[in-house]
C-alpha positions in Angstrom: 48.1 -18.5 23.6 50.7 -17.1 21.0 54.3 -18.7 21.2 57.2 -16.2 19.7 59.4 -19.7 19.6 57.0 -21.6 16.9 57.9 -21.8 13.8 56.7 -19.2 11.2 53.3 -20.9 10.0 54.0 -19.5 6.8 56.6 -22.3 6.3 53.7 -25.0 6.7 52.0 -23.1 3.3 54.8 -23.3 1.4 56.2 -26.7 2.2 52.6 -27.6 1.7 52.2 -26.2 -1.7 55.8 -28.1 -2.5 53.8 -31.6 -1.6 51.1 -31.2 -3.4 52.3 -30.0 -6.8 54.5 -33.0 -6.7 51.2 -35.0 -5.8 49.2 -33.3 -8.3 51.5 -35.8 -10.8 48.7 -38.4 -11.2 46.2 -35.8 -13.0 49.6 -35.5 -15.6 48.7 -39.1 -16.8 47.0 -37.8 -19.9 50.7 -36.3 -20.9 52.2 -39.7 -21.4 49.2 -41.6 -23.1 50.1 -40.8 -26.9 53.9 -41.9 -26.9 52.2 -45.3 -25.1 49.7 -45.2 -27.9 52.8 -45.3 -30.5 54.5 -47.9 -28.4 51.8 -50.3 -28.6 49.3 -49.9 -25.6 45.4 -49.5 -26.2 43.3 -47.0 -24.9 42.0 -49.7 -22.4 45.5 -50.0 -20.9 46.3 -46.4 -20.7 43.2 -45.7 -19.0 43.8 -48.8 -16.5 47.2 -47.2 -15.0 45.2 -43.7 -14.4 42.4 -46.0 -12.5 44.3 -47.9 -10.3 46.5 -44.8 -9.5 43.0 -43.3 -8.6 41.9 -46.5 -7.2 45.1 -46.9 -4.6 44.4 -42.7 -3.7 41.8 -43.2 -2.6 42.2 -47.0 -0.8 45.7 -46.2 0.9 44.1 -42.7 2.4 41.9 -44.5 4.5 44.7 -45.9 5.7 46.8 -42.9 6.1 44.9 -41.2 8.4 45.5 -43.8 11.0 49.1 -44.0 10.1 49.6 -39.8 10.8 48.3 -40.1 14.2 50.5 -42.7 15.2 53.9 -42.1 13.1 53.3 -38.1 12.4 52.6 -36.1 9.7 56.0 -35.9 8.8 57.3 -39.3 8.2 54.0 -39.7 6.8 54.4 -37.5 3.9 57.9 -38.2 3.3 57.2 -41.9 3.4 54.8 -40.8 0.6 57.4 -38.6 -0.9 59.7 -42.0 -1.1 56.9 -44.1 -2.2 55.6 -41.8 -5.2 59.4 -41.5 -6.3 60.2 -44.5 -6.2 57.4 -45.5 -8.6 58.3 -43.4 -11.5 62.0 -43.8 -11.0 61.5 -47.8 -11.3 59.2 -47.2 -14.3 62.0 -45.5 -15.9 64.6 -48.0 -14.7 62.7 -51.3 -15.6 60.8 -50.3 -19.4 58.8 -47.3 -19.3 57.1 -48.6 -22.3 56.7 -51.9 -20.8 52.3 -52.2 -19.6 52.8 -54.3 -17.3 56.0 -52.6 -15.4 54.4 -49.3 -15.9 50.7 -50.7 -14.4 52.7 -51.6 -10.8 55.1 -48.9 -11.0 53.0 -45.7 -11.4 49.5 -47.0 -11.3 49.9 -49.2 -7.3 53.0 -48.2 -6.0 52.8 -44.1 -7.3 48.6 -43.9 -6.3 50.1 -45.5 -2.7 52.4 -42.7 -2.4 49.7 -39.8 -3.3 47.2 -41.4 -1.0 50.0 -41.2 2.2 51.1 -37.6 1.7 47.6 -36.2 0.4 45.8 -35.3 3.6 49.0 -34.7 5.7 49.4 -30.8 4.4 45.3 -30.3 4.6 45.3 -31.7 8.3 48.9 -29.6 9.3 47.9 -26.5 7.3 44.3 -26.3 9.4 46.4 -27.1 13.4 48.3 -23.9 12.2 45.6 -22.1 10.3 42.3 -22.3 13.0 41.9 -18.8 11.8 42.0 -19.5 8.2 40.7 -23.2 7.8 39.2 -22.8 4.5 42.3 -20.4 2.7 44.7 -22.5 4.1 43.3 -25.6 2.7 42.5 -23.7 -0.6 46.0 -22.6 -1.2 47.5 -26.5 -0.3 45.0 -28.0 -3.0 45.6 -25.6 -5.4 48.7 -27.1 -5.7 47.5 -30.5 -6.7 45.3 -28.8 -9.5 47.8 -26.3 -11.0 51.0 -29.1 -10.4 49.3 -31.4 -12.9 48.8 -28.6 -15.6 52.6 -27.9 -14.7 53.9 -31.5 -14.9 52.1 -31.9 -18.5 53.7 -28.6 -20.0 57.4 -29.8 -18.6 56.8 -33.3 -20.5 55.0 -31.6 -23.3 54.6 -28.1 -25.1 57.0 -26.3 -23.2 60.1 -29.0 -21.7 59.5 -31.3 -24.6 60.7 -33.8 -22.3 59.1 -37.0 -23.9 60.1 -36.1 -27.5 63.7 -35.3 -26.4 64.6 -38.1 -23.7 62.1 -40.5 -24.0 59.6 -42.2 -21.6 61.5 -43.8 -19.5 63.9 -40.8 -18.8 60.9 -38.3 -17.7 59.6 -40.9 -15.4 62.8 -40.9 -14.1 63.3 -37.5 -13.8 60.0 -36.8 -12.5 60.5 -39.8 -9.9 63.6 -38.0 -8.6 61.3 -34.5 -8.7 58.7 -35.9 -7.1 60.7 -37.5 -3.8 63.0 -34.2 -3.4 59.9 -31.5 -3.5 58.3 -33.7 -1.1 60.9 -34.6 1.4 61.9 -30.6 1.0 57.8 -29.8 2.3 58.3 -32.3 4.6 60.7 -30.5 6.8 57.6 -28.2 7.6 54.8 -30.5 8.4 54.9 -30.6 11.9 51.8 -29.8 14.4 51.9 -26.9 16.4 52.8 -27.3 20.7 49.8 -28.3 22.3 47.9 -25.1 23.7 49.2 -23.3 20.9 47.1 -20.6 18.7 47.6 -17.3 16.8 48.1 -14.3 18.1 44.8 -12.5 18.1 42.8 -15.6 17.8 40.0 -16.1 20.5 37.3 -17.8 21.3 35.1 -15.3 19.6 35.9 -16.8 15.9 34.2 -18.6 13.5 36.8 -21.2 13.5 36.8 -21.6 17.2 33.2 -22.1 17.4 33.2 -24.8 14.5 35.6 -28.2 14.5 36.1 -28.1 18.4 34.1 -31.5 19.1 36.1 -34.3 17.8 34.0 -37.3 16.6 36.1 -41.0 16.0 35.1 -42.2 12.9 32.8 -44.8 14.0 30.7 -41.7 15.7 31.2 -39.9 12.7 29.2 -42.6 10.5 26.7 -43.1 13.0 25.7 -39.3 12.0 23.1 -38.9 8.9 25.0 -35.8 8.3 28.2 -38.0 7.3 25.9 -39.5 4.4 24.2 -35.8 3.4 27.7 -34.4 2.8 28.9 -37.5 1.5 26.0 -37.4 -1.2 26.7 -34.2 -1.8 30.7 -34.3 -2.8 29.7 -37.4 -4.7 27.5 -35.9 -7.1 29.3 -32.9 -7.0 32.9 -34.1 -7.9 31.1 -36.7 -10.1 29.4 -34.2 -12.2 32.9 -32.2 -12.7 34.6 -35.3 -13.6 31.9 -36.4 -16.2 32.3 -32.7 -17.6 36.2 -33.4 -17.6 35.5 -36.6 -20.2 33.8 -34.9 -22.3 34.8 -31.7 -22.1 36.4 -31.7 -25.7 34.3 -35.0 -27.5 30.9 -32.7 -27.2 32.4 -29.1 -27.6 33.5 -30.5 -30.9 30.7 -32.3 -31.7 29.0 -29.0 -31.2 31.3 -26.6 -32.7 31.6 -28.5 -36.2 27.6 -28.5 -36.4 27.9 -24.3 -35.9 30.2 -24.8 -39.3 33.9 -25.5 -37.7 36.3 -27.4 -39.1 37.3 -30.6 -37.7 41.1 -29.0 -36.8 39.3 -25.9 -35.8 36.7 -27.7 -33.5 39.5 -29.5 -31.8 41.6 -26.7 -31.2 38.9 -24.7 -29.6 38.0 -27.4 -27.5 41.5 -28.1 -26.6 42.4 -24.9 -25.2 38.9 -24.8 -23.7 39.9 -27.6 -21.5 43.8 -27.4 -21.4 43.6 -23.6 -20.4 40.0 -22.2 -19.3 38.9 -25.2 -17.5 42.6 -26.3 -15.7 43.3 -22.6 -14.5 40.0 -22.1 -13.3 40.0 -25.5 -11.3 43.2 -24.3 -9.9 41.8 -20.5 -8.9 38.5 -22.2 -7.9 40.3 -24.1 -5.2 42.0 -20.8 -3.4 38.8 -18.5 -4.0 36.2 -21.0 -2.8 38.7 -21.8 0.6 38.9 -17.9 1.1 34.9 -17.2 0.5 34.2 -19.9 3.3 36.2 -18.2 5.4 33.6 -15.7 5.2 30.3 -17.0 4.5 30.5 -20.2 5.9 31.3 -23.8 4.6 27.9 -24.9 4.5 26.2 -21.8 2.6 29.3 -22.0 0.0 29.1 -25.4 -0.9 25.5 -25.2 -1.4 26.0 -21.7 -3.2 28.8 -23.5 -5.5 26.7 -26.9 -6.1 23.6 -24.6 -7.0 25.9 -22.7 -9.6 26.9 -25.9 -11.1 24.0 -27.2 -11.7 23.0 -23.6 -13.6 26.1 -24.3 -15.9 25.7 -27.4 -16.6 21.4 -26.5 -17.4 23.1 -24.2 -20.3 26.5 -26.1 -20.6 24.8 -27.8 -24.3 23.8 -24.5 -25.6 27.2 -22.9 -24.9 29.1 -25.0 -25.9 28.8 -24.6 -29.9 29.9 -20.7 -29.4 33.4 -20.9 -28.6 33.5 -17.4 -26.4 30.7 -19.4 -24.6 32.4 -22.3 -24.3 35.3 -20.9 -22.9 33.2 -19.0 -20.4 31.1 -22.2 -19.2 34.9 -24.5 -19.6 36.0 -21.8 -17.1 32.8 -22.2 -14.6 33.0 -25.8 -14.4 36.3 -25.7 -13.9 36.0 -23.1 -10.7 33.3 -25.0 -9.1 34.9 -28.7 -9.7 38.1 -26.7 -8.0 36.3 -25.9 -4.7 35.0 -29.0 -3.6 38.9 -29.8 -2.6 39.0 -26.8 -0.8 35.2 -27.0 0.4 35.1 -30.6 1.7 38.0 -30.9 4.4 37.3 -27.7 5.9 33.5 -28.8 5.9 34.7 -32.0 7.6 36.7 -30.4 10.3 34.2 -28.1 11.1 31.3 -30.7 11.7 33.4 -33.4 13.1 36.1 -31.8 14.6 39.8 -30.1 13.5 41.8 -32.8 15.4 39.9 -35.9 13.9 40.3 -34.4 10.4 43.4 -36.6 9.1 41.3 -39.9 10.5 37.9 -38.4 9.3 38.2 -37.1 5.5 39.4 -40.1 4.0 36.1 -41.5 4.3 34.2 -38.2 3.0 37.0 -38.1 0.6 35.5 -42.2 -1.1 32.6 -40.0 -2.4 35.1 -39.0 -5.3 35.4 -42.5 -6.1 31.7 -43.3 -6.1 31.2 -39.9 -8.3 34.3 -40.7 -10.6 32.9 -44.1 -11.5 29.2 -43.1 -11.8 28.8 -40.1 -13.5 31.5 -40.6 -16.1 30.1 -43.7 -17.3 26.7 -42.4 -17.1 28.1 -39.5 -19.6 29.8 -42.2 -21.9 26.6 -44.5 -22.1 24.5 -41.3 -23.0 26.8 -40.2 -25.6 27.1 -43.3 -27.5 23.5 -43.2 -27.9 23.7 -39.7 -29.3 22.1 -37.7 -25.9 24.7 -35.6 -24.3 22.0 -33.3 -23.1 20.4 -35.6 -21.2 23.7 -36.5 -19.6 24.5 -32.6 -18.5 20.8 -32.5 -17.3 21.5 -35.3 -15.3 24.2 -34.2 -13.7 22.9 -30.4 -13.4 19.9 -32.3 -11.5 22.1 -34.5 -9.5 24.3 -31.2 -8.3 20.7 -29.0 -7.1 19.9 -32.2 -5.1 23.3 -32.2 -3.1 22.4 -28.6 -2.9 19.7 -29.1 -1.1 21.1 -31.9 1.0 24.2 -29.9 2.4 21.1 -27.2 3.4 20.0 -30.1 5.7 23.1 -30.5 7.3 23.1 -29.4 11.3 25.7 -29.5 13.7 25.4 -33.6 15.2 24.4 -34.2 18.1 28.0 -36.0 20.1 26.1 -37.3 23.0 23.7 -39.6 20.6 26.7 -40.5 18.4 28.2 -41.6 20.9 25.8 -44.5 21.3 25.0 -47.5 19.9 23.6 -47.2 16.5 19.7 -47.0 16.5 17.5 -45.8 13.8 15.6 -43.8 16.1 19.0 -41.8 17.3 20.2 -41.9 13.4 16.9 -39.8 12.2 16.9 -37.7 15.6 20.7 -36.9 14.5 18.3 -35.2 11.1 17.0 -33.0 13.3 14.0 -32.2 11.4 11.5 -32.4 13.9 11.2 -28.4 15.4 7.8 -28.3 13.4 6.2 -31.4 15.6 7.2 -29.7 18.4 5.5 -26.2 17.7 2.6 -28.0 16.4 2.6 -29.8 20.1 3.3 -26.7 21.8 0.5 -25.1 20.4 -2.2 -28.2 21.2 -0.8 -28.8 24.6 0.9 -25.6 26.1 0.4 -27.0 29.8 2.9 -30.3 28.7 5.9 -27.9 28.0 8.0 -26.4 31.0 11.3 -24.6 31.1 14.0 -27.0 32.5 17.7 -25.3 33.6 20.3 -27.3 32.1 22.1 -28.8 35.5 24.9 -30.0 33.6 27.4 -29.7 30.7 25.9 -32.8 28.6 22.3 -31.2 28.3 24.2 -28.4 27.6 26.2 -29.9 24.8 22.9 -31.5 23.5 21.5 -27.7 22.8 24.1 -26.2 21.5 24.3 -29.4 19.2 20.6 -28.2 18.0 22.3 -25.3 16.3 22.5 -25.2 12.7 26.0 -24.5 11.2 24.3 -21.2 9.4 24.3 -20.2 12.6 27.9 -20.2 13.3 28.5 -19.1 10.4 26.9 -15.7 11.5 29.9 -15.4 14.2 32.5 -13.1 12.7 36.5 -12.6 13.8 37.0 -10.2 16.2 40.8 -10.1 15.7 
């Protein structure tokens, strides 16, 4: 049913966008490691802050998901709001120079506060969105990737803020920035009444079909399809992240063998990453969101995995041609970009739109597994000289999660609900349809139509559907 007396949903978008650019501030890191070079710090130490504010993202959204169901999305956030703030603003206050004030202060107590607000606008913005899971989601998390180009202009090329006030004045400043835009979205993130929906939206759509079982998370990882999708983000997100490190040390590499200069090189690779790559993440995120919405989750992150893995194939060969290099910057960029759109709405739909704040955390620790991996797989390989291999390796890596998220099938609740088995784990697969016709075909006379006599063996068919399937529903609105 439609309610006249909810709140405009459009309200949820843009306090949603609000959070996230403010929480988009730990991809800024690389804005302040320079004047922390000058001050003293090594490259160990600057990358250690950007770690552990990864590190405590990740950690404290486990966490978080329990938290919104029992406090609300909306202290949630703004407690993450606070939290975030207060890290930079006590960096300014006690020595923004200072590595071990600046380690606590923005690397544990900042990460803490991205990992609390993070899934709060995803998990609103889909309640108020059933119709428009995947745009929704697109639009909040292109906020994170467009706030961080955003906070590293303000400090850098266009505010100049670090050159005119100093370190320890922009953290301030950002601090306060950073608690006000988030309290402000705050105000917005609030589910819908129970019962409620939008007007026109009926049983009939794809997004009612999909997300309506709602798996704990303990049934959730007694499901093989968990692990499939949590493969396939992994190796996804990893492979974008590895292309991130070295997106300008082999570009230049490349470009001075083609006869560049060594300034020239670097500025080509520069603005391949700082512009090509970073809008293109951000665009990624809203187009990929919006094309689910139409062709389904599963067939789009297998469609945007199995383009990755074509870039990355030719990534080596482009990238000594700087019109090239742009081009294939650009590609990686849109791809890496959609798995943050991709992912939740993925989740939701295979474990449920209610579950979603408790649920993607955990999906959401394959970006930690693929951050650490592939990055250092890509530094080890270029130290020995072999950044081909390292692009294969990760072009490789991105046609297998292709081909896992092809395996994925609706679960089955009534067998997750049980005690783990492995015989219930690889029945959850659902890969055995060819035994069965092979049977069928040897020993007709042991099959019989049975009637379903009740909703359970009901649920248990519909369960055998593959999400392709649903995907083949279309809005009748």
């Amino acid at each position: 049913m439609s309610n006249s007396h909810t709140p405009n949903r459009w309200m949820v978008v843009i306090g949603a966008i609000l959070i996230q650019l403010s929480l988009g501030a730990i991809y800024a890191w690389s804005v302040f490691t320079p004047a922390l070079k000058a001050a003293g710090w090594n490259k160990m130490e600057t990358q250690l802050v950007f770690a552990v504010g990864l590190l405590m993202f990740a950690l404290v959204m486990v966490f978080a998901g329990k938290w919104m169901a029992k406090y609300g999305p909306r202290k949630l956030v703004a407690a993450g709001g606070i939290t975030l703030g207060a890290g930079y603003i006590l960096a300014g206050l006690l020595g923004g120079t200072n590595f071990w004030v600046v380690l606590i202060c923005v690397g544990f107590i900042g990460g803490a506060g991205i990992g609390l607000g993070y899934v709060v606008p995803i998990a609103v913005g889909m309640r108020w969105f059933p119709d428009k899971k995947g745009m929704i989601t697109g639009l909040a998390v292109a906020g994170f990737g467009f706030g961080a180009m955003g906070w590293v202009k303000m400090a850098g090329a266009w505010g100049h803020m670090i050159a005119d006030y100093g370190l320890s004045s922009t953290f301030l400043i950002y601090g306060l920035a950073f608690a006000i835009m988030i309290l402000v979205g705050s105000i917005w993130m609030v589910m819908p009444p129970e019962g409620w929906q939008p007007e026109g939206f009926t049983a009939a759509t794809p997004a009612a079909v999909k997300g309506g079982q709602n798996y704990t998370v303990q049934e959730m990882l007694r499901t093989p399809q968990f692990y499939l999708i949590f493969i396939t983000f992994a190796v996804s997100a990893g492979a974008g992240l590895m292309s991130i490190g070295l997106m300008k040390l082999y570009p230049m590499e490349a470009l001075q063998a083609k006869g560049f200069s060594v300034a020239e090189a670097s500025a080509i690779a520069g603005t391949a990453m700082a512009v090509f790559f970073s809008l293109a993440n951000g665009v990624g995120r809203i187009a990929w969101g919006v094309a689910s919405d139409k062709i389904g989750r599963r067939r789009s992150v297998a469609l945007m995995t199995g383009l990755q893995a074509l870039v990355l194939f030719y990534f080596t060969d482009m990238a000594g041609t700087p019109t090239l290099l742009y081009f294939g910057a650009m590609m990686i960029g849109f791809n890496f970009g959609g798995n943050f759109a991709l992912f939740p709405t993925l989740t939701a739909d295979v474990f449920g739109n209610e579950r979603i704040g408790q649920n993607y955390p955990f999906i959401f620790l394959s970006y930690g597994v693929g951050g650490i991996v592939f990055p250092l797989l890509g530094g080890y390989l270029g130290d020995i000289g072999n950044f081909p291999l390292a692009f294969a390796i990760c072009a490789y890596a991105c046609l297998f999660g292709a081909v896992c998220i092809m395996i994925v099938k609706k679960p089955i609740y009534q067998i997750a609900k049980q005690s783990t088995s492995v015989h219930g784990f690889v029945h959850q697969l659902q890969l055995d349809h060819i035994e069965e016709v092979i049977e069928h075909a040897l020993h007709p006379e042991h099959f019989k139509r049975v009637q379903p006599n009740d909703a359970d063996s009901s649920e248990v068919e519909a369960g055998k559907e593959e999400l392709g399937d649903e995907d083949r529903v279309r809005e009748n609105a």
